[in-house]
C-alpha positions, -999 to 999 in steps of 0.1 A, spaced: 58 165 -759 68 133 -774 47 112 -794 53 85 -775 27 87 -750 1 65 -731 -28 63 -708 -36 36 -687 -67 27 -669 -62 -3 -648 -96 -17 -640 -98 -52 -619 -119 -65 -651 -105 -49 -680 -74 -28 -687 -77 2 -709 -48 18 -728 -50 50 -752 -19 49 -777 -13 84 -789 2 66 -818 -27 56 -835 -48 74 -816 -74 40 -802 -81 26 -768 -68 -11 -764 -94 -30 -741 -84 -67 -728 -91 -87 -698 -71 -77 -669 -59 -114 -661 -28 -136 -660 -26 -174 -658 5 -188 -643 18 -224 -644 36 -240 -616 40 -208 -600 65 -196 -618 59 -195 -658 36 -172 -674 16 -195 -694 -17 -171 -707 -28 -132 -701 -56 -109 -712 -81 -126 -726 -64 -160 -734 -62 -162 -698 -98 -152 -694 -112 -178 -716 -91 -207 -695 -109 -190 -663 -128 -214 -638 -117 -244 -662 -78 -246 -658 -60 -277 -640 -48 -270 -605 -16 -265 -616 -24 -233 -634 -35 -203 -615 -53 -175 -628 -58 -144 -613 -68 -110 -613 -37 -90 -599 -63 -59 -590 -88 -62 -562 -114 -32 -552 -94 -7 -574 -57 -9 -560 -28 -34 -571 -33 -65 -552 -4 -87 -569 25 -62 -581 46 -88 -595 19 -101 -623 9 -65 -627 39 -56 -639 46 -87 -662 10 -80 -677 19 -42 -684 55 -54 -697 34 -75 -722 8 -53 -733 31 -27 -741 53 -53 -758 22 -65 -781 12 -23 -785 46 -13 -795 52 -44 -816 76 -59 -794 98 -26 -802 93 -7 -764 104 26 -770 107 53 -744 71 71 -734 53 91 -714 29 77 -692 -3 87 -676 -19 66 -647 -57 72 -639 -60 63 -599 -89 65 -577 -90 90 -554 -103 78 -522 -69 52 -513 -39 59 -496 -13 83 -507 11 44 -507 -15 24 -527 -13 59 -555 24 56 -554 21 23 -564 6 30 -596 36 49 -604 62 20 -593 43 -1 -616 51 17 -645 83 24 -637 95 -11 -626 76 -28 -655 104 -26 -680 83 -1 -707 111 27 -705 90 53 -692 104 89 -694 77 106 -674 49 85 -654 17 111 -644 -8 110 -619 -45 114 -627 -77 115 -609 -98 82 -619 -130 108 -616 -114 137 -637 -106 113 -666 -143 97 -666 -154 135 -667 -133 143 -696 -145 111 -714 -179 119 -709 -174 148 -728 -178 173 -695 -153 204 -694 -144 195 -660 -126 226 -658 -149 250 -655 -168 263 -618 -199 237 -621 -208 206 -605 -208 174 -622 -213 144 -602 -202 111 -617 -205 76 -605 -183 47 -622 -195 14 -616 -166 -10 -620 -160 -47 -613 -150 -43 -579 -158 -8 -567 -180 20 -574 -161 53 -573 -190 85 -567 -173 118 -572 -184 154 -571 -163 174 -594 -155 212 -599 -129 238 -614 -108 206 -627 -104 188 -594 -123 166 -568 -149 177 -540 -158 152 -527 -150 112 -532 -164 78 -521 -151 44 -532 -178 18 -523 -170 -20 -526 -198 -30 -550 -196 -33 -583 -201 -62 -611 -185 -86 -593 -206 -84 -566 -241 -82 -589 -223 -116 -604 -224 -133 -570 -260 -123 -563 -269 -141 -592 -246 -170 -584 -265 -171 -548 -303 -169 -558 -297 -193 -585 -284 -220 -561 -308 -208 -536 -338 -211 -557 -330 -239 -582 -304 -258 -557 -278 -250 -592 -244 -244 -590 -236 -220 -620 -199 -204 -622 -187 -166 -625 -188 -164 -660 -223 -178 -668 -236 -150 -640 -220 -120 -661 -234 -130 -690 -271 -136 -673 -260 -101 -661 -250 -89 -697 -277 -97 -717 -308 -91 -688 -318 -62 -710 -323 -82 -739 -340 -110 -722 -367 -88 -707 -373 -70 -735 -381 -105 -757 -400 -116 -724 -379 -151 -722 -360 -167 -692 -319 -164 -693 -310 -202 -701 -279 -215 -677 -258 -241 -672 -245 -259 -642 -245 -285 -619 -274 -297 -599 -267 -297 -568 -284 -327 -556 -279 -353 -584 -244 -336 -590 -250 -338 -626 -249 -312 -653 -283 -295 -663 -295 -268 -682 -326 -245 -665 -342 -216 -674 -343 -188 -649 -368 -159 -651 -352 -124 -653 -377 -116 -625 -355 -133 -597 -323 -119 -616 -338 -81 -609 -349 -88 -574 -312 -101 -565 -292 -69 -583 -318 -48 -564 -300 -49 -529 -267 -37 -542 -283 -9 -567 -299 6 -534 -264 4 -514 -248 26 -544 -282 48 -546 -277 57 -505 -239 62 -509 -242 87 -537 -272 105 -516 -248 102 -484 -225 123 -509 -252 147 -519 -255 154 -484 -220 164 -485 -223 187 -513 -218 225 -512 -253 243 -518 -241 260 -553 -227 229 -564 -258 213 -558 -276 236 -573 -257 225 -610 -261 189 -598 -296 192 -599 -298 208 -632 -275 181 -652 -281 153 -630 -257 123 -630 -237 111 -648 -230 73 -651 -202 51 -664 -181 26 -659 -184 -14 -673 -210 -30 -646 -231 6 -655 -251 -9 -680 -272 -37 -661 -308 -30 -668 -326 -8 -645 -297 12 -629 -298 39 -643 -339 37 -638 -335 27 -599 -310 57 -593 -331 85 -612 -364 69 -590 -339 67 -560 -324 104 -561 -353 124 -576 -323 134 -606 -321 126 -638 -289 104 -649 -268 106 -682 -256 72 -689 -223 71 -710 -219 60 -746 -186 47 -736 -189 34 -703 -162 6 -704 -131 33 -724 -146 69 -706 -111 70 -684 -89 62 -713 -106 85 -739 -105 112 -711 -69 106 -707 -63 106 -746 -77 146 -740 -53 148 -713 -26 137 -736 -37 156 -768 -49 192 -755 -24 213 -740 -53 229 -719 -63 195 -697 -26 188 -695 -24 208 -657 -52 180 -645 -19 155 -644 1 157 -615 34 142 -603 35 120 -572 61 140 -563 40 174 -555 12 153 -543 -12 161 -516 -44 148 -505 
């Protein structure tokens, strides 16, 4: 295998590369910001930081929505540049490997191969790999093997609860909550209760740092606009209200994973019960998830060390040990 190789974890939020090369995960904002339609004027972070404050003139988006490509066009100029600023502007051919969701179409999976291969980055081989295997991998699980592990990755747009065994997927559900959607809680309950406009990016970091600010037992200070005078203002806004507002969505991701339990095969159970579950992904860490869904499901939940990078450093395994390289598959031979 060449040494040239990569794998790519295209979250909504954040994309995630492993370059064999030096052997590290590349993390950066999954955003472009284009001016007058046309010209690429910011992506990654740049563009991130311009968020919700750019002139009308300049667009930013995300070019994922609820874990498939939304906007192939900017997707592919994003992965042309990454690979450019990776490769040090020197794009050399490479193998590719693609972490997907499993619960989309068999078009919206081929589309994360013509990404690749329409972005420009000289791929030689583009594989296919389970979103769920790769997380299992990353979390150190030898997904291989005839036990149950049941993992739940709770991303920025979608939660993705998956029931895994002998290297594959048993059973899959992608749910439409995730980060974004504990962001606009928070957005809601603040204008609801204080009559204050606050924007995306102040609710994540309300979001963020909710651990912190309940374990110093002080309010979460925001900014915004009042929505009465119209004028800026500064309040302070009790972490209580911020847990009672996440609740609702925790308990929609704590029924679907016990809707999948439900699902389960009795042995496979039987090992679920025993490791309990395991939980990832970027919008994973918001204080008292991991509490409410041990409380929820009677199990007790591993959370990852690497919650935002687990599907890239599973893929890096993929890439480096000749003995998770079967997990891959071509589009080609695929079936669902």
């Amino acid at each position: 295998m060449a040494n040239n190789a990569f794998g790519i974890d295209l979250g909504t939020n954040n994309i995630k590369i492993y370059n064999r090369a030096d052997d590290e995960v590349f993390v950066e904002k999954n955003m472009i910001a284009i001016e007058n339609k046309k010209t690429l004027f910011a992506y990654g972070d740049s563009a991130f930081e311009m968020y919700e404050k750019a002139p009308s003139n300049i667009s930013i988006t995300y070019p994922l929505s609820n874990g498939v490509i939304a906007d192939i066009q900017n997707m592919e100029t994003l992965i042309k540049y990454y690979m450019g600023d990776l490769m040090k502007n020197n794009i050399k051919p490479a193998d590719y490997y693609i972490a997907v969701p499993w619960d989309v179409t068999e078009v919206e999976k081929r589309a994360f191969k013509d990404l690749i291969k329409e972005s420009d980055v000289k791929a030689k081989k583009v594989m296919i790999v389970d979103k769920a295997v790769a997380d299992g991998l990353g979390l150190g699980i030898d997904v291989k093997n005839s036990q149950g592990v049941l993992v739940v990755n709770v991303g920025f747009d979608t939660t993705e609860i998956s029931i895994l065994s002998l290297g594959g997927i048993v059973l899959s559900k992608l749910i439409k909550v995730g980060g974004r959607k504990f962001d606009e809680a928070i957005k809601a309950a603040v204008r609801r209760e204080y009559s204050l406009i606050i924007g995306g990016k102040t609710a994540e970091i309300v979001k963020t740092s909710l651990l912190d600010l309940e374990e110093n037992q002080i309010g979460a200070i925001v900014y915004g606009r009042d929505i009465v005078s119209g004028l800026p203002v500064e309040r302070e806004i009790p972490t209580m209200l911020v847990d009672e507002c996440l609740t609702e969505h925790f308990n929609t991701i704590i029924d679907n994973i016990k809707v999948i339990l439900e699902r389960t095969p009795p042995e496979l159970a039987a090992d679920i019960y025993r490791h309990g579950i395991y939980l990832t992904g970027g919008a994973s860490q918001v204080s008292k998830l991991a509490q409410l869904m041990s409380k929820g499901t009677g199990l007790k939940v591993n959370v990852s060390e690497n919650p935002v990078t687990s599907v890239a450093l599973g893929l890096a395994k993929i890439i480096n040990d000749d003995n998770y390289r079967n997990v891959a598959y071509s589009i080609e031979g695929m079936s669902k």
